[in-house]
FIKOLFI-481970 format. One record per atom (N, C-alpha, C): x, y, z. Coordinates in pm, whole numbers, padded with zeros to 5 digits, always signed. Each point is the difference from the previous one (the first is absolute). Layout:
BEGIN
XYZ ...
This chain:
BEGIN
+09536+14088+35671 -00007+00021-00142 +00139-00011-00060 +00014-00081-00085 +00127-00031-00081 +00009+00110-00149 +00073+00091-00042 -00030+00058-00045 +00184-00031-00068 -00018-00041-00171 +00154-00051-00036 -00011+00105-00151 +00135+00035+00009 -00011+00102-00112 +00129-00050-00040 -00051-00037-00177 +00076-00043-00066 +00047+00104-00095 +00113-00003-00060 +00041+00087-00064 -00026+00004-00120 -00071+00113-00117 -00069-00056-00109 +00150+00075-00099 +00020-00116-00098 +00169+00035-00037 -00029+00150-00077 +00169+00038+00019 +00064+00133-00029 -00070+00124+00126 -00089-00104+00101 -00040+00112+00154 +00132+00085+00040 +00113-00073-00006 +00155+00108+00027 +00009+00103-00095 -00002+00010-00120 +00011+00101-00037 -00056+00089-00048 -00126-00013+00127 -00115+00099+00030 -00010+00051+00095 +00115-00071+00078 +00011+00089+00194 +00081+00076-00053 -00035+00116+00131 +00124+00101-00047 +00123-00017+00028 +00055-00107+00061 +00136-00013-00016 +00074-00016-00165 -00118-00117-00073 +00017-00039-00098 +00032+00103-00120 -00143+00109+00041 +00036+00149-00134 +00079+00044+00037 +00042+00015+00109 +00147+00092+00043 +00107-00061-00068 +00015-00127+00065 +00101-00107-00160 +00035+00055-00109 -00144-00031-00054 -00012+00016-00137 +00003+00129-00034 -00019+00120+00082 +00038+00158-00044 +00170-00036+00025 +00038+00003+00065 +00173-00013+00018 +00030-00057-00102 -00015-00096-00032 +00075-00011-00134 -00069+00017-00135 -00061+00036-00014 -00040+00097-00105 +00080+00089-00006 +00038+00097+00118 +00037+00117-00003 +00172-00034-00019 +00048-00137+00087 +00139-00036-00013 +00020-00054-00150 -00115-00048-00057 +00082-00081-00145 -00050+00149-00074 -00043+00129-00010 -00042+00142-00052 +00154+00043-00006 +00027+00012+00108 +00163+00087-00033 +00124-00053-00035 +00007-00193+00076 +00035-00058-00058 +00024-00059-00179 -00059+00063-00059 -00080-00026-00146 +00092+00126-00086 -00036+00125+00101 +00040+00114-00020 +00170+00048+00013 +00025-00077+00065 +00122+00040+00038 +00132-00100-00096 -00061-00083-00038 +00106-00081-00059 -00073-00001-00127 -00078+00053-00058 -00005+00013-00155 +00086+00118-00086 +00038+00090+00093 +00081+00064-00062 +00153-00091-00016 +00036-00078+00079 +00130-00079-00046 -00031-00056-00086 -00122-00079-00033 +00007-00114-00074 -00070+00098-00143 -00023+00078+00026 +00025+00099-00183 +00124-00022+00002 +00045+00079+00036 +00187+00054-00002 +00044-00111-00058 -00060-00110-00001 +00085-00115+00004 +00003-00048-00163 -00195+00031-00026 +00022-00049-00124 +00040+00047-00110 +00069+00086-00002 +00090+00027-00150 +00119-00091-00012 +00052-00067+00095 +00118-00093+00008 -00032-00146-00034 -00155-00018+00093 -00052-00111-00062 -00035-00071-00146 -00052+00171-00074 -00007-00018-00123 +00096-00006-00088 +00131+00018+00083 +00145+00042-00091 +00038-00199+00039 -00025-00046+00103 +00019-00145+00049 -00047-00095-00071 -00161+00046-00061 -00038-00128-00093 +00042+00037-00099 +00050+00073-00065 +00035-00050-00141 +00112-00105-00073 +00075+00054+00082 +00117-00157+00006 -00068-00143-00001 -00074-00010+00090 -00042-00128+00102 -00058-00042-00148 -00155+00105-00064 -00060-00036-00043 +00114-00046-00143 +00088+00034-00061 +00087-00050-00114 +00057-00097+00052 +00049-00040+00095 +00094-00101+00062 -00119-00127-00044 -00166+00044+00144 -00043-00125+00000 -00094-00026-00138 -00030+00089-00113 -00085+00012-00084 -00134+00049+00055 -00077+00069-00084 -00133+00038+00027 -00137-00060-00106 +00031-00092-00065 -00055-00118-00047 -00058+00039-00159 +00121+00114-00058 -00049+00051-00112 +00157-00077-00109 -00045-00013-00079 +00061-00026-00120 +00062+00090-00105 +00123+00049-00002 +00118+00096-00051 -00089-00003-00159 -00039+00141-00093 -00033-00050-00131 +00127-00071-00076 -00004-00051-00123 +00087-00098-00065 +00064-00030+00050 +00006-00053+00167 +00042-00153+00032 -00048-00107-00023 +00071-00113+00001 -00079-00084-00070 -00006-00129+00149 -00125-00064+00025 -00001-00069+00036 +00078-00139+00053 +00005-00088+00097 +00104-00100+00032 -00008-00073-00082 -00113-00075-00066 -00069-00090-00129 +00012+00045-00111 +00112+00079-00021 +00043+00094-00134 -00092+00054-00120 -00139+00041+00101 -00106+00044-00089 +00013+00128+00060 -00044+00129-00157 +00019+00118+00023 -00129+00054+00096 
């Protein structure tokens, strides 16, 4: 008796090696997630102090009132 067992897809991450996987990093990208969001708060009050320059330097696609246009229309 020939008996062939094909694998019906995503069968890996239904063995238990596979949920074990997939619990590990769940649990690694959980604290991972956790552990570096407190830097990257910390961070953004500087960020917000960073774009404001950028955004005057590169423009933010608004038009100064009574400036007047390049085509010298108001």
């Amino acid at each position: 008796m020939n008996h062939r067992h094909e694998e019906e897809p995503g069968s890996r991450r239904r063995s238990p090696a596979g949920l074990a996987l997939l619990g590990f990093l769940a649990i690694a990208a959980f604290f991972l997630l956790a552990e570096h969001r407190a830097h990257a708060l910390g961070l953004l009050p500087f960020a917000l102090l960073l774009l404001c320059p950028l955004l005057h330097f590169f423009g933010h696609g608004h038009n100064h009132a009574g400036e007047e246009k390049k085509d010298g229309r108001p």
